[in-house]
Z-matrix of the N, CA and C atoms (Angstrom, degrees):
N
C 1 1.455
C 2 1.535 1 108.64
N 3 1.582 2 115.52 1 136.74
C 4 1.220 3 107.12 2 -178.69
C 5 1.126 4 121.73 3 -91.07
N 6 1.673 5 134.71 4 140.49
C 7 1.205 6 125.77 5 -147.74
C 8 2.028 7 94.41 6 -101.85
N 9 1.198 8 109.88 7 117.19
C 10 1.728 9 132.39 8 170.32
C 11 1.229 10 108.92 9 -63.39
N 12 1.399 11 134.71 10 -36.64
C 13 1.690 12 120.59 11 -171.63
C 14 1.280 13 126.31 12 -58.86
N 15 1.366 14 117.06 13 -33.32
C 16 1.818 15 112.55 14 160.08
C 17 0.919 16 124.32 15 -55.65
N 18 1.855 17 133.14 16 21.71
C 19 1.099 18 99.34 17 -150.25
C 20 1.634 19 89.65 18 -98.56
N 21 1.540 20 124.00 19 156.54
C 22 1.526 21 126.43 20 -163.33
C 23 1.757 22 87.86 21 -116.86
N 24 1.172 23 90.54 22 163.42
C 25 2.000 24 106.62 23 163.39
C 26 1.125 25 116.72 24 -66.19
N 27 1.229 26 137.66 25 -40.49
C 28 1.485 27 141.65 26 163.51
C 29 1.708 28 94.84 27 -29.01
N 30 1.517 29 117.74 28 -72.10
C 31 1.291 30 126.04 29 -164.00
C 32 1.512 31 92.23 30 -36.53
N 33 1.376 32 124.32 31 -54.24
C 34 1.638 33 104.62 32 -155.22
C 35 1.432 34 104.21 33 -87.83
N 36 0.876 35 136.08 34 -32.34
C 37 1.566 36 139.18 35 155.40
C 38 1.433 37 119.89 36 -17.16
N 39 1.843 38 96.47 37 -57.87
C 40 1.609 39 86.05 38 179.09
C 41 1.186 40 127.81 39 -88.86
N 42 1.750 41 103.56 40 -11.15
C 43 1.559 42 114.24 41 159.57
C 44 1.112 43 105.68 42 -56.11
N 45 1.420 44 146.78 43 -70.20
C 46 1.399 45 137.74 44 -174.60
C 47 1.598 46 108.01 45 -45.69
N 48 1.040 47 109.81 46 -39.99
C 49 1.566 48 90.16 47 177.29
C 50 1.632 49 138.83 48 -62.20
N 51 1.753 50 83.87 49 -29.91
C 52 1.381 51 105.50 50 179.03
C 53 1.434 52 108.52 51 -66.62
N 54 1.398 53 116.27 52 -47.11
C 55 1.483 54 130.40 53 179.92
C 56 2.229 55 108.80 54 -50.37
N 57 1.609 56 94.20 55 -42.35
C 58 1.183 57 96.89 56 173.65
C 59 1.796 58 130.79 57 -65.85
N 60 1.084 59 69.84 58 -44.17
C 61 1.886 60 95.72 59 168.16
C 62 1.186 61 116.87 60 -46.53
N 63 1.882 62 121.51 61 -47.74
C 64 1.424 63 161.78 62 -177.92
C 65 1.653 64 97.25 63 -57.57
N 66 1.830 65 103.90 64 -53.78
C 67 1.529 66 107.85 65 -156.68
C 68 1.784 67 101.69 66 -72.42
N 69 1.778 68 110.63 67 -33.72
C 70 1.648 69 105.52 68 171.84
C 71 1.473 70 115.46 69 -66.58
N 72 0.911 71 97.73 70 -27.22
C 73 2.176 72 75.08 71 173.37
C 74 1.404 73 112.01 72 -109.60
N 75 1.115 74 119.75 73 -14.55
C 76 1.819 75 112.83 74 150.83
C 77 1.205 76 140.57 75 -98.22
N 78 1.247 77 116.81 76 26.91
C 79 1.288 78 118.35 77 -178.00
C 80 1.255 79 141.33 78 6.50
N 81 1.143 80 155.34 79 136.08
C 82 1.623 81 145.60 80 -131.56
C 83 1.220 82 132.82 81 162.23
N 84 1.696 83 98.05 82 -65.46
C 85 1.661 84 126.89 83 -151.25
C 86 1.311 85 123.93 84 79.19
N 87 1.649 86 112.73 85 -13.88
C 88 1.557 87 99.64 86 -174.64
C 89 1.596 88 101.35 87 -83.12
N 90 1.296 89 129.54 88 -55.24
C 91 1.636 90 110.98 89 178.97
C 92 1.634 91 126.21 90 -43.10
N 93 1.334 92 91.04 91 -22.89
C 94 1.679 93 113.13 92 -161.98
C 95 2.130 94 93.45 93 -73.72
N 96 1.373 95 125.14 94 -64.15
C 97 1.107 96 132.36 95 161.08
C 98 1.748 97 117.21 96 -42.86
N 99 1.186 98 119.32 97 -53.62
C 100 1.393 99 122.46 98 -179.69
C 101 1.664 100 110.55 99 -56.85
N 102 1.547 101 114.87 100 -41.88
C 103 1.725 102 145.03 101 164.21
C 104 1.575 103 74.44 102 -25.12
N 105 1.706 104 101.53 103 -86.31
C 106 1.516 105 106.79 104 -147.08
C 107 1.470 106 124.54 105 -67.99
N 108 1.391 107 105.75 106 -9.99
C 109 1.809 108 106.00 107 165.90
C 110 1.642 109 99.35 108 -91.12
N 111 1.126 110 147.00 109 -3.96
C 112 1.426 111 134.24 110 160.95
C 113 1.428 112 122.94 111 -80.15
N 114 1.697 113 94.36 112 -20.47
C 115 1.762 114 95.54 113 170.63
C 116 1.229 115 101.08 114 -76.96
N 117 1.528 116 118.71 115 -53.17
C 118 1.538 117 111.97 116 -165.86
C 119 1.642 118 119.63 117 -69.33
N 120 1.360 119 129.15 118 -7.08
C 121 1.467 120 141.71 119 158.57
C 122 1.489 121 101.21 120 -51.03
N 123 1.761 122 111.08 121 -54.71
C 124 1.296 123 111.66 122 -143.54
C 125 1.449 124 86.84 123 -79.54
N 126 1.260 125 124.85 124 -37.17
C 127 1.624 126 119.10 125 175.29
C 128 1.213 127 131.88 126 -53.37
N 129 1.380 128 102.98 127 -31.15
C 130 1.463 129 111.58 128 170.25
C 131 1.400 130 116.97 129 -68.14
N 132 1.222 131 111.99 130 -37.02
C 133 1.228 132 129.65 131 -168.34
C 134 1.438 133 108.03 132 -81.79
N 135 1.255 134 122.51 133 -14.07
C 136 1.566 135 135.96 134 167.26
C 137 1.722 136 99.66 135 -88.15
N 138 1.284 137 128.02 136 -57.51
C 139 1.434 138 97.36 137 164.62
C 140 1.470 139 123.60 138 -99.78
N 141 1.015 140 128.14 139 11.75
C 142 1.613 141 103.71 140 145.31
C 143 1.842 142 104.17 141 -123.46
N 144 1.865 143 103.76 142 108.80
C 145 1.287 144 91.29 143 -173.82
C 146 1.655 145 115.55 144 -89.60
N 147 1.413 146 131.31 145 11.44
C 148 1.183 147 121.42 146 145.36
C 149 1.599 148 130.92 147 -100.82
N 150 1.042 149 85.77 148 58.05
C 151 2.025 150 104.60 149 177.83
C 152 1.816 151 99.55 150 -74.51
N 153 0.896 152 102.94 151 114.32
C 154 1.955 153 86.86 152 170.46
C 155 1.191 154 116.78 153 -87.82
N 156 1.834 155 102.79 154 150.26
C 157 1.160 156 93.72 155 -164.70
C 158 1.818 157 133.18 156 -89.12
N 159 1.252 158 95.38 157 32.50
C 160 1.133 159 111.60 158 173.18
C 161 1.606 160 102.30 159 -63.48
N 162 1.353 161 98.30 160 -57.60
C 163 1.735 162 130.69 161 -162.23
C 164 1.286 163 98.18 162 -57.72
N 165 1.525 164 119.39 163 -32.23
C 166 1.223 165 128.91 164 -160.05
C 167 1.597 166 102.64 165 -81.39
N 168 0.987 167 111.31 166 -46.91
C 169 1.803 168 135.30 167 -179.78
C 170 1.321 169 98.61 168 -47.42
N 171 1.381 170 120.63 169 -61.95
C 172 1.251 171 129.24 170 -149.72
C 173 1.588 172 111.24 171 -91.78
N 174 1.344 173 117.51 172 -14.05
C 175 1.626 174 131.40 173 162.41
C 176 1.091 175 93.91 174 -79.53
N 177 1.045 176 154.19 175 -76.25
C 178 1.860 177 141.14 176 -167.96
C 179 1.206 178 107.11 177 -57.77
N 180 1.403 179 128.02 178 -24.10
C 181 1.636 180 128.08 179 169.11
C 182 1.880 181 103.80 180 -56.50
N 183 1.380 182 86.51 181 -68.16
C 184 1.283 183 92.08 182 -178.32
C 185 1.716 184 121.04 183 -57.75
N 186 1.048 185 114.87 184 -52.78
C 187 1.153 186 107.98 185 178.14
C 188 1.564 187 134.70 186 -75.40
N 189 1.350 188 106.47 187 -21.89
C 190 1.308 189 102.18 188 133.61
C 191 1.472 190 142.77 189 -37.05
N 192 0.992 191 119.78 190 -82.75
C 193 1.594 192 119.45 191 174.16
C 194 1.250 193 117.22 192 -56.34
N 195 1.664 194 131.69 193 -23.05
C 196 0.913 195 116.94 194 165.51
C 197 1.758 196 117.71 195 -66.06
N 198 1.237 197 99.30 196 -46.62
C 199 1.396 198 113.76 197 -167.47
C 200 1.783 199 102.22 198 -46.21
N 201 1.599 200 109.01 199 -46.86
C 202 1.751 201 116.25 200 -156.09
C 203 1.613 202 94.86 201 -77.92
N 204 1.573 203 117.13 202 -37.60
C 205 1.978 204 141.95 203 171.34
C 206 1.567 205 84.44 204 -27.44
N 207 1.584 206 126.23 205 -70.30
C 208 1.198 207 119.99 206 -114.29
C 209 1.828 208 79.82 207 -113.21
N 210 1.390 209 128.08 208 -19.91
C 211 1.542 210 125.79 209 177.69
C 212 1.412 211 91.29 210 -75.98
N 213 1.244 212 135.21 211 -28.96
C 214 1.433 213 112.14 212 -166.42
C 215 1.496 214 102.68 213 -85.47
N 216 1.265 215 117.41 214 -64.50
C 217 1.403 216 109.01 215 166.22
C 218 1.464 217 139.35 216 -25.25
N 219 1.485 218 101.81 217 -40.64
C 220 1.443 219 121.40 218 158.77
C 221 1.868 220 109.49 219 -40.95
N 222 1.318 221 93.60 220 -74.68
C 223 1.186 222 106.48 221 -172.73
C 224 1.214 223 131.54 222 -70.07
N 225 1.345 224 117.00 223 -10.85
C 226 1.580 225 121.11 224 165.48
C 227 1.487 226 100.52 225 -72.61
N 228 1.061 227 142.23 226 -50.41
C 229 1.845 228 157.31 227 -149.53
C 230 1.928 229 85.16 228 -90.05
N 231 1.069 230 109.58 229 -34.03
C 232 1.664 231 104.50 230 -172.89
C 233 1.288 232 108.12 231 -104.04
N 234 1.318 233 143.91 232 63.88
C 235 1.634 234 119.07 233 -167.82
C 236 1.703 235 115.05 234 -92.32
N 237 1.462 236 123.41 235 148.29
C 238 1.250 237 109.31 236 179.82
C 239 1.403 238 134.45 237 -4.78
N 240 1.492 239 132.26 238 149.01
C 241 1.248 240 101.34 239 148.57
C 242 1.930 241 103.92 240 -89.28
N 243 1.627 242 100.67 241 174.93
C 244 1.412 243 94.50 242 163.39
C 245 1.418 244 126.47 243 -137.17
N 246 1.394 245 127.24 244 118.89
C 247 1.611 246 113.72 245 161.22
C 248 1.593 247 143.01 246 -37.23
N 249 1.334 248 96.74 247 -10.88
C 250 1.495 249 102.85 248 161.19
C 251 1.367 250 105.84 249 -145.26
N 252 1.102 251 142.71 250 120.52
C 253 1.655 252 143.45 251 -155.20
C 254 1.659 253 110.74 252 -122.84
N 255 1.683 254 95.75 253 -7.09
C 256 1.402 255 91.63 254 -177.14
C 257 2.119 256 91.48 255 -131.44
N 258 0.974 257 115.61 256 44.51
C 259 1.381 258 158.33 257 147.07
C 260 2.063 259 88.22 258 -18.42
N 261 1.584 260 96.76 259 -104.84
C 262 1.403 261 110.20 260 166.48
C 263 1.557 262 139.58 261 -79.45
N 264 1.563 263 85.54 262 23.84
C 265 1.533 264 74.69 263 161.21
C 266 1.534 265 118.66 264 -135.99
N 267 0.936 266 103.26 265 93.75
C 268 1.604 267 134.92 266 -160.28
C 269 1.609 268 101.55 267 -52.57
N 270 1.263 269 106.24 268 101.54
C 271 1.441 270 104.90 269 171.98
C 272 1.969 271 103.24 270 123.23
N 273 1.053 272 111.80 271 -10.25
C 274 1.202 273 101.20 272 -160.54
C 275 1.599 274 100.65 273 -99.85
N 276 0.807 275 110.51 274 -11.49
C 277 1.888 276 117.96 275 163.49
C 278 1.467 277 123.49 276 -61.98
N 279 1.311 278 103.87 277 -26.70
C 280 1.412 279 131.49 278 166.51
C 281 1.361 280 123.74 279 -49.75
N 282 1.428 281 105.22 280 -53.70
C 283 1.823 282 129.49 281 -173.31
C 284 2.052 283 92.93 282 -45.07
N 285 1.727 284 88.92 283 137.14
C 286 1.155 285 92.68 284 175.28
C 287 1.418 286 131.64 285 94.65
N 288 1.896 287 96.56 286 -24.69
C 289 1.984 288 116.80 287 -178.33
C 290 1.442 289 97.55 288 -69.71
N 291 1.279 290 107.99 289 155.02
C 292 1.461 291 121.21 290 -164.64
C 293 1.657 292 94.95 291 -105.41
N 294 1.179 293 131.96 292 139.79
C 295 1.782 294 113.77 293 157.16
C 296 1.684 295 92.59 294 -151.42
N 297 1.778 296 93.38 295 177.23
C 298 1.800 297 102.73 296 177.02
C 299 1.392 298 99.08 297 -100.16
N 300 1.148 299 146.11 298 164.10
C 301 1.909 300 140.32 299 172.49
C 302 1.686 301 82.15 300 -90.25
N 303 1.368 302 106.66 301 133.86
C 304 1.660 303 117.93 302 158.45
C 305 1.517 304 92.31 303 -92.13
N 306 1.024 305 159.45 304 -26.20
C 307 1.522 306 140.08 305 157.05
C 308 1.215 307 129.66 306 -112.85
N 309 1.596 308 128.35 307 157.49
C 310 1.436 309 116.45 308 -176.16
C 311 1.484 310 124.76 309 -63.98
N 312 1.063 311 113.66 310 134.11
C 313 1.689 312 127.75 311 161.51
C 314 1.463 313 121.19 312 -40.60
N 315 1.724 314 145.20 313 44.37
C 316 0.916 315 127.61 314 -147.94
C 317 1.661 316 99.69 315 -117.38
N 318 1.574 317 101.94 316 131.17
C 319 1.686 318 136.83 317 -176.27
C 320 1.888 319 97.87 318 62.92
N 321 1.114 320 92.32 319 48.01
C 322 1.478 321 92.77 320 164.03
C 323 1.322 322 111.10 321 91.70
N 324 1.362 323 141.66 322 -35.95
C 325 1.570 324 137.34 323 -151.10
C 326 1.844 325 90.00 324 -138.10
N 327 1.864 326 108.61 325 146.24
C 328 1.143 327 141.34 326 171.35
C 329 1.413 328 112.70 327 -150.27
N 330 1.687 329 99.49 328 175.08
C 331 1.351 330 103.51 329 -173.28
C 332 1.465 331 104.54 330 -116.39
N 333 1.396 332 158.08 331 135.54
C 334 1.329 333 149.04 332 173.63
C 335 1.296 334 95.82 333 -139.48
N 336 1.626 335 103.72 334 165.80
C 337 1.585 336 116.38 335 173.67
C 338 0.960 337 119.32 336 -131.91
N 339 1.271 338 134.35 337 102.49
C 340 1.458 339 166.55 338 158.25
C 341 1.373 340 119.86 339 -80.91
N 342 1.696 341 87.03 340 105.05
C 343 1.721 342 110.50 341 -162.10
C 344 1.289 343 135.42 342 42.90
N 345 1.874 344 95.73 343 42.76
C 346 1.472 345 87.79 344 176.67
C 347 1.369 346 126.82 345 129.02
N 348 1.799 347 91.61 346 -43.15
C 349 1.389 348 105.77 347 -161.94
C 350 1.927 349 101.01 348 -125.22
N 351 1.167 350 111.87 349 136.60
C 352 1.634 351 113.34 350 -163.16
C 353 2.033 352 98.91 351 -80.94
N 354 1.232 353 116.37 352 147.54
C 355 1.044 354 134.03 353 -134.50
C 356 1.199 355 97.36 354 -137.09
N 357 1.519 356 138.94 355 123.04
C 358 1.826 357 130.70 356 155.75
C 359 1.486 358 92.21 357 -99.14
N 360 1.696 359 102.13 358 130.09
C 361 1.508 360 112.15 359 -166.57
C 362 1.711 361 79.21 360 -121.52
N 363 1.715 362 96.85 361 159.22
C 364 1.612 363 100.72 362 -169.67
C 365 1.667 364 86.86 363 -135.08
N 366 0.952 365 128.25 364 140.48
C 367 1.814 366 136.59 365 149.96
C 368 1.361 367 99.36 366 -168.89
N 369 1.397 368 83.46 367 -153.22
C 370 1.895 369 100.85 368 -159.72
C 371 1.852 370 90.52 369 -97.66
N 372 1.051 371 95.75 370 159.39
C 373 1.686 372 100.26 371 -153.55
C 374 1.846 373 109.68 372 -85.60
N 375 1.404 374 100.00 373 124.40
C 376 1.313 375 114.93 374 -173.09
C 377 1.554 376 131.50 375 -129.02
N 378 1.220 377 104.90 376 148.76
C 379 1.847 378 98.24 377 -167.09
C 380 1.580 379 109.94 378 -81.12
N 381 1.107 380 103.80 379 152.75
C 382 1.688 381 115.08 380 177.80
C 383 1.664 382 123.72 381 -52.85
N 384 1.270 383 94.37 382 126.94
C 385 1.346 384 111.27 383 -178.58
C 386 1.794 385 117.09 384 105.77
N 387 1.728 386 107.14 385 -9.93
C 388 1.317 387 77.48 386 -177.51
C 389 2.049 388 121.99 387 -101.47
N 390 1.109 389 95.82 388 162.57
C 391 0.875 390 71.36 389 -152.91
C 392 1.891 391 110.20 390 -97.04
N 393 1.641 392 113.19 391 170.17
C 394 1.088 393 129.68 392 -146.58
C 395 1.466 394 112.90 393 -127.08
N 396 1.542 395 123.38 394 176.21
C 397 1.438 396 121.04 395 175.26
C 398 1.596 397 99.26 396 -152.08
N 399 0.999 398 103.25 397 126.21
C 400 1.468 399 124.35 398 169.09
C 401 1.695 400 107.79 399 -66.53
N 402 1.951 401 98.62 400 104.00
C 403 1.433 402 107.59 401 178.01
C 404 2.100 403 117.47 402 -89.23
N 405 1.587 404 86.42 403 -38.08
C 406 1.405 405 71.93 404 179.89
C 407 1.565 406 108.47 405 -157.65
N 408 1.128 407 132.15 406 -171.95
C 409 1.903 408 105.64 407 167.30
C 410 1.848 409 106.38 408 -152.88
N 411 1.560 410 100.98 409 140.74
C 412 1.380 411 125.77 410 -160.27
C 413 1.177 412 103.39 411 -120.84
N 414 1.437 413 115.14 412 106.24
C 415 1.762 414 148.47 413 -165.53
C 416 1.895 415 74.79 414 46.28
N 417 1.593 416 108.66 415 -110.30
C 418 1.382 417 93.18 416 -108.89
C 419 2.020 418 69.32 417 -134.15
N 420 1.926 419 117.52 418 51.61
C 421 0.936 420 127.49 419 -136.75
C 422 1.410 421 101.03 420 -163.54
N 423 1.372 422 131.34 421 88.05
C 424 1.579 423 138.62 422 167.73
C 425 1.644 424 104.21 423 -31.35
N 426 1.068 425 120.81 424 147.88
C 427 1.476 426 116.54 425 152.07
C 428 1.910 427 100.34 426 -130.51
N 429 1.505 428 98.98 427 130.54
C 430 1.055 429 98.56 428 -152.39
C 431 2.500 430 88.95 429 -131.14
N 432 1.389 431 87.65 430 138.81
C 433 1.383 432 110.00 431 172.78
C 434 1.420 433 148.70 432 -79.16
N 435 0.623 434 156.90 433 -23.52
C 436 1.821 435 168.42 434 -92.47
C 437 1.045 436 101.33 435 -9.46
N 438 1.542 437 132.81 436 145.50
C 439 1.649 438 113.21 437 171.43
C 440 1.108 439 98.55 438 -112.14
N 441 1.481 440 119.08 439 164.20
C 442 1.517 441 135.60 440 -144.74
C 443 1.785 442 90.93 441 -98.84
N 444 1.478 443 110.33 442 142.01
C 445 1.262 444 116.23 443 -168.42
C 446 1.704 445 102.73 444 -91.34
């Protein structure tokens, strides 16, 4: 059995570091939180240096899970912001683009190309050339309007 009573603050120190070290190439937050209850063990353990390390075990237990409990929660209620928010959703940048149909609209569905990229456009069926506005888009499917003259 290995004997725990030596154990010094240094020990948790460099565990936290290691844990930190852990959190740059795995990204997460959970090593990153666990980091910071091994520093604060080892601090404790720097001022009170007969803490046993039972006590010691069971404060990084605890404070661990509390610590990662209360980042996740955090972070669900907080989520990034983002510079592009419509990122993955392909098509929705679109809503609102004005175009003419170069072919007819017939039983509801066509093909157009909008910026580039070829397009299955869906509305109510219309003759070529007039022109339209992109209201909203369904999977992977323009829905497209007539606009009012």
């Amino acid at each position: 059995m290995v004997d725990l009573s030596g154990v010094e603050f240094w020990y948790w120190w460099v565990f936290a570091l290691f844990l930190l070290a852990v959190e740059v190439f795995a990204p997460g937050a959970i090593a990153l939180w666990m980091g910071i209850s091994a520093g604060i063990v080892g601090g404790l353990l720097y001022i009170f240096p007969d803490l046993l390390w039972e006590k010691q075990i069971i404060i990084f237990a605890v404070l661990s899970v509390v610590s990662v409990a209360v980042w996740r929660i955090y972070a669900r209620k907080n989520p990034p912001a983002s510079d592009n928010p419509n990122l993955n959703k392909r098509g929705s940048d679109l809503i609102g683009h004005k175009l003419a149909l170069t072919a007819d609209l017939k039983n509801g569905m066509g093909r157009e190309t909008v910026n580039g990229v070829i397009w299955k456009i869906k509305g109510r069926d219309l003759p070529k050339g007039t022109k339209v506005s992109i209201t909203s888009v369904e999977g992977t499917a323009l829905i497209v309007e007539p606009e009012e003259a």
